[in-house]
C-alpha positions in Angstrom: 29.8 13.1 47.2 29.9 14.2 51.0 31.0 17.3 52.3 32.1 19.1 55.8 33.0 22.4 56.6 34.9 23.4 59.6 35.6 26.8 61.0 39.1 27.3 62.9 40.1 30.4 64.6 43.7 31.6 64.8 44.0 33.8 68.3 47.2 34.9 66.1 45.6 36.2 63.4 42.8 37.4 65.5 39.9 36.1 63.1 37.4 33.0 62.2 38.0 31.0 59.0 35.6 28.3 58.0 36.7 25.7 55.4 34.3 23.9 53.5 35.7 20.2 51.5 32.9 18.8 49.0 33.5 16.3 46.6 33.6 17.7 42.6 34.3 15.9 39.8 35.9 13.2 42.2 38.0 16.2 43.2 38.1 17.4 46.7 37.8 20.8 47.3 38.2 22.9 50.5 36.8 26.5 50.5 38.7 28.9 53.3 37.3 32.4 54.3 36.6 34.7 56.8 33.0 33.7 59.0 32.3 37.2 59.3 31.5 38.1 55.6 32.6 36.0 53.4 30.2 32.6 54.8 28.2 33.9 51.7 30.5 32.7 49.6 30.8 28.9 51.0 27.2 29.2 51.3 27.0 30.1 47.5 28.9 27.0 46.5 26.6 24.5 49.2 23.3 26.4 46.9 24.7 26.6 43.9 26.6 23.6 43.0 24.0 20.7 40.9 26.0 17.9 43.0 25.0 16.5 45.8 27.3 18.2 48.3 26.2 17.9 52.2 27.9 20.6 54.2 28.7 20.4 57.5 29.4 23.7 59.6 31.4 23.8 63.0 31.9 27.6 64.7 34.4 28.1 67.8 32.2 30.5 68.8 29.0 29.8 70.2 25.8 30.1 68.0 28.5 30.8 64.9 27.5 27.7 62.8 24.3 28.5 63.3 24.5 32.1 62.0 26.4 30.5 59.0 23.0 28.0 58.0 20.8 31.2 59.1 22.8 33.4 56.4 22.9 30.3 53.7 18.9 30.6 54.3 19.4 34.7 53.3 21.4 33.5 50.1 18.9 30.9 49.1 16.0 33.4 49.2 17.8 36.1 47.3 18.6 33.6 44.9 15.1 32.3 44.7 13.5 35.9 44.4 16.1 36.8 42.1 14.7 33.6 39.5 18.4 32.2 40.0 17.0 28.9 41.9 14.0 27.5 41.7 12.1 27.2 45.2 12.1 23.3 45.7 15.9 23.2 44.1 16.9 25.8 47.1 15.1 23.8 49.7 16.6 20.6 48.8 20.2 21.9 48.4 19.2 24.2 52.0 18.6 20.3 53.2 22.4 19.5 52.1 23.5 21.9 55.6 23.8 20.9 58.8 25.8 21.6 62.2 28.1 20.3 64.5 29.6 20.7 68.0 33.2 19.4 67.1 35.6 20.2 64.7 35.6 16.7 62.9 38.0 17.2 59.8 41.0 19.1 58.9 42.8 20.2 55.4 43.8 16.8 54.9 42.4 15.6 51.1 41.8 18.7 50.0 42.8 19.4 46.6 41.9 23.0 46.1 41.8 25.5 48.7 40.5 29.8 48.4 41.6 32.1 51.1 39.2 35.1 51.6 40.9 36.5 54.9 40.5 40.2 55.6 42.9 42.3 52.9 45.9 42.5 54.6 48.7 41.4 53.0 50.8 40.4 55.9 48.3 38.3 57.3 47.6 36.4 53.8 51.0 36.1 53.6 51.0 33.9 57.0 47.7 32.0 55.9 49.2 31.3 52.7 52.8 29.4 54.5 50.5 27.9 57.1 48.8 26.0 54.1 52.0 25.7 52.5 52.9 23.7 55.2 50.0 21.4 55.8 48.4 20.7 52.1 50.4 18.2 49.8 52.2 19.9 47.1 49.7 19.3 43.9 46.6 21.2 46.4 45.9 24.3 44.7 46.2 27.4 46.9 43.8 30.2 45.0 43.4 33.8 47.1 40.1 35.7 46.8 42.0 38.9 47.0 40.9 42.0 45.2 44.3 44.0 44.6 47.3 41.9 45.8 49.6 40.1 43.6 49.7 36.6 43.9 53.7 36.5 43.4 53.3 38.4 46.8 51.7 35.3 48.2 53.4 32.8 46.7 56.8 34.1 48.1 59.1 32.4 50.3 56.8 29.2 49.6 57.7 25.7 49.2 55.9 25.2 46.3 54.5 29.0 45.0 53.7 27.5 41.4 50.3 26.3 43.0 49.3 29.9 44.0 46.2 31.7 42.0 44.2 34.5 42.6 40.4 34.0 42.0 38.8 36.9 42.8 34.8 37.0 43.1 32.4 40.0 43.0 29.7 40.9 45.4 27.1 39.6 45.3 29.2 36.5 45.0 26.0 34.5 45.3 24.5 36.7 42.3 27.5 38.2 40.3 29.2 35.3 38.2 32.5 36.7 37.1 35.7 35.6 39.1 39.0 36.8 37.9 41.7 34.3 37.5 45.0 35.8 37.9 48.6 33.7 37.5 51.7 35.1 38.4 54.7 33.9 36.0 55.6 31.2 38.1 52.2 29.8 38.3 51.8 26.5 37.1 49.5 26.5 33.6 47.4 23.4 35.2 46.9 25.3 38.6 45.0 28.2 36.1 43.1 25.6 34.1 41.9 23.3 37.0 41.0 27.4 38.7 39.1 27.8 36.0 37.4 24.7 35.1 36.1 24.1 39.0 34.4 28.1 38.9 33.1 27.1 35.4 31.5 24.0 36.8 30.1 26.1 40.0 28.3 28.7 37.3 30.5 31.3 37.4 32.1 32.9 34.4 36.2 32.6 34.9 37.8 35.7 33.2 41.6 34.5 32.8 44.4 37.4 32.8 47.2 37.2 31.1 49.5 38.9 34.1 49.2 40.7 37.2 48.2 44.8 37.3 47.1 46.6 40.5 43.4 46.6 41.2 43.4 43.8 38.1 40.7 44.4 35.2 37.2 45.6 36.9 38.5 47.0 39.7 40.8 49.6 37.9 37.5 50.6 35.4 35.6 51.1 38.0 38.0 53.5 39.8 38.7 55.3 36.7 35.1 55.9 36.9 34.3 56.6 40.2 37.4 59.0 40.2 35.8 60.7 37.2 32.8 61.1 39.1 34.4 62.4 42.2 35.9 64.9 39.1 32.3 65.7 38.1 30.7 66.5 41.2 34.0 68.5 43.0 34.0 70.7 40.0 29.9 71.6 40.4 29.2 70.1 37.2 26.8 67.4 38.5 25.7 66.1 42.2 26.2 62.3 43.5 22.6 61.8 42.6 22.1 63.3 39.2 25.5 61.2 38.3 24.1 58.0 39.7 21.0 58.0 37.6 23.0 59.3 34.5 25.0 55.5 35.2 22.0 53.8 36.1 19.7 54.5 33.2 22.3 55.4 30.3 25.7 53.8 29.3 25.3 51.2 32.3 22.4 48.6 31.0 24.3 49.0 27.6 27.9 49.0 29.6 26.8 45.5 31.2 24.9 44.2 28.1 27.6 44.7 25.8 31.0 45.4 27.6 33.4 48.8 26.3 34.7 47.5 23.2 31.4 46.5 21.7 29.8 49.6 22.7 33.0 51.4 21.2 32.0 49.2 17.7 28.3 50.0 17.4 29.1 53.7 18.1 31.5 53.6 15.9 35.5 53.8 16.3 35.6 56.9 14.3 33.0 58.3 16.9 35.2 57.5 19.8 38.6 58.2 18.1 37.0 62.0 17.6 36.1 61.9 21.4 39.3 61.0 22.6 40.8 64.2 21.0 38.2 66.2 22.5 37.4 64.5 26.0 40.5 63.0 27.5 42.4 65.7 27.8 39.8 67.1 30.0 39.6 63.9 32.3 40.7 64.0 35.8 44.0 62.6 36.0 44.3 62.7 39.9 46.4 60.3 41.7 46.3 59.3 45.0 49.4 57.3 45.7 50.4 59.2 49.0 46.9 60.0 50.2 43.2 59.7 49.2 41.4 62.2 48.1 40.4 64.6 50.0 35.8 64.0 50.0 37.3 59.7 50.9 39.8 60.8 53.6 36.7 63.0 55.6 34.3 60.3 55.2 36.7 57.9 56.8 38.1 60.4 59.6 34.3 61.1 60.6 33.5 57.3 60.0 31.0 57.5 57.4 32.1 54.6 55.6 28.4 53.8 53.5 26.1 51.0 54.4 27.9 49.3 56.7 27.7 52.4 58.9 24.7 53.8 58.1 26.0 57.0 56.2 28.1 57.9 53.2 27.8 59.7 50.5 23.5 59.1 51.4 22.2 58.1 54.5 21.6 54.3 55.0 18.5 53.9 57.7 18.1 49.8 57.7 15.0 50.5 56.1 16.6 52.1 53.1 19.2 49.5 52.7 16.4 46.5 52.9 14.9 48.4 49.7 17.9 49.2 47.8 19.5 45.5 48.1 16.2 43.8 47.3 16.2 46.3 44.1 19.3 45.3 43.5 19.5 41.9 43.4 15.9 41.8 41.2 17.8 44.0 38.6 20.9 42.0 39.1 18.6 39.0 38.3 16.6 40.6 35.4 20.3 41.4 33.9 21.9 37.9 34.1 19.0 35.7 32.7 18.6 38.0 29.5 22.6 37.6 29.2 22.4 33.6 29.9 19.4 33.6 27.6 21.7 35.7 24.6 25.2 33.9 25.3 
């Protein structure tokens, strides 16, 4: 099949989105997200796909498409390092990329489209009726949103039964679990055919049965991290001691076995004597009018983590280098023992 990927910006919307149409299955697909950050996850697809997809990158911007091949490059060698891709597969599906000076191709013959704009619901919403409006009715419109409902997007659409959230995980290029989420007006084919095409691009679909704030991993991991923010407020442990309790206790078993397993080998009488003696002694904090108070500081002084060089640790460029590279090799390490068991 042949591919081409295109990137359009909106002065409206004030961003970049590139679209990317390769042919699957003898189904045309056409991948939509913001340049910025998310060109990892068109360049995931290009690398990680077994067919032979060409993709074509166009950038309004001067030197953009070229930043786009250069970061595909920085997926394929994380990929490679991480025993995900084998060198000579990488370089023959690096081979598959190219650029252009012109914006060649549009949305017409796509037949499944993801929007991974910047989380703001307003502007999805205006993404989601431009598509509306310029895709044929049976094109499915999937949202890589992390929190929003998709009965959100879907209103005041034409035809909102084609509307799906598939929400990935970073590392998108290493982490292979998307959630699927329907709302109840979404057509049952529109969550099959979701699932089927992330299945076919080795990833691991996890299908919910209805919307929830936050979805499934999302809401465990702020139960945690607001238990941890419990923990360290009340002097009981520091950031550090906390993350290496997670990283070399419950979360190897956590990600080799998942909660309810764990919950079985323990033992359900185990937990059910825990529950009685624990939970009531859990933080039960909300923060639906403000966040709490050790978040709301690090945003007002602009402290933010990585991508600012402090958070809760300092982030010199040299620290970051080691951490993802450790990251991604344990990331790695993790996934083929799983693949190997499942």
């Amino acid at each position: 099949g042949a591919a081409v990927a295109e990137t359009i910006y909106l002065p409206e919307l004030d961003m970049v989105m590139v679209g990317a149409r390769a042919s699957l299955n003898g189904k045309l697909l056409w991948l939509l997200y913001d340049c910025g950050k998310n060109v990892w996850f068109g360049a995931e697809f290009a690398l990680r796909l077994e067919h032979d997809v060409r993709v074509t990158l166009w950038d309004a911007r001067p030197g953009g498409a070229a930043t786009a091949v250069a970061r595909a490059r920085e997926v394929a060698d994380a990929l490679v390092e991480a025993g995900i891709l084998l060198p000579e597969v990488a370089t023959r599906r690096l081979a598959r990329l190219a650029t252009a000076d012109t914006l060649a191709e549009v949305t017409d013959g796509a037949s499944y489209v993801v929007e991974a704009v910047p989380e703001d619901l307003p502007t999805k919403q205006e993404v989601f009726r431009d598509l509306d409006r310029i895709t044929g009715p049976d094109v499915i419109l999937a949202s890589n949103t992390s929190g929003f409902d998709p009965a959100d997007l879907a209103k005041d659409l034409s035809h909102p039964a084609r509307v799906v959230v598939a929400h990935y995980f970073g590392p998108a290029f290493l982490i292979p679990l998307v959630e699927v989420v329907p709302h109840p007006g979404t057509d049952p084919w529109v969550t099959e055919r979701t699932a089927k095409l992330l299945s076919d691009a080795g990833k691991r679909p996890a299908v919910l049965g209805r919307f929830v704030p936050g979805f499934v991993a999302n809401r465990l991991q702020q139960a945690l991290f607001r238990e941890a923010l419990h923990l360290v407020r009340d002097g009981v442990a520091t950031p550090e001691v906390i993350d290496e309790v997670a990283r070399f206790s419950f979360g190897p078993r956590l990600a080799a076995l998942g909660p309810f397993t764990v919950a079985d080998f323990a033992g359900l009488d185990v937990y059910a004597a825990l529950s009685t003696n624990v939970w009531p002694d859990l933080s039960a904090e909300t923060a639906s009018d403000a966040p709490p108070a050790e978040l709301a500081t690090h945003v007002a002084s602009g402290t933010l983590g990585v991508k600012t060089g402090a958070g809760t640790y300092p982030w010199p460029p040299e620290q970051v280098q080691a951490v993802t590279a450790r990251r991604n090799r344990a990331l790695g390490d993790a996934l083929r023992g799983m693949r190997d068991d499942d």
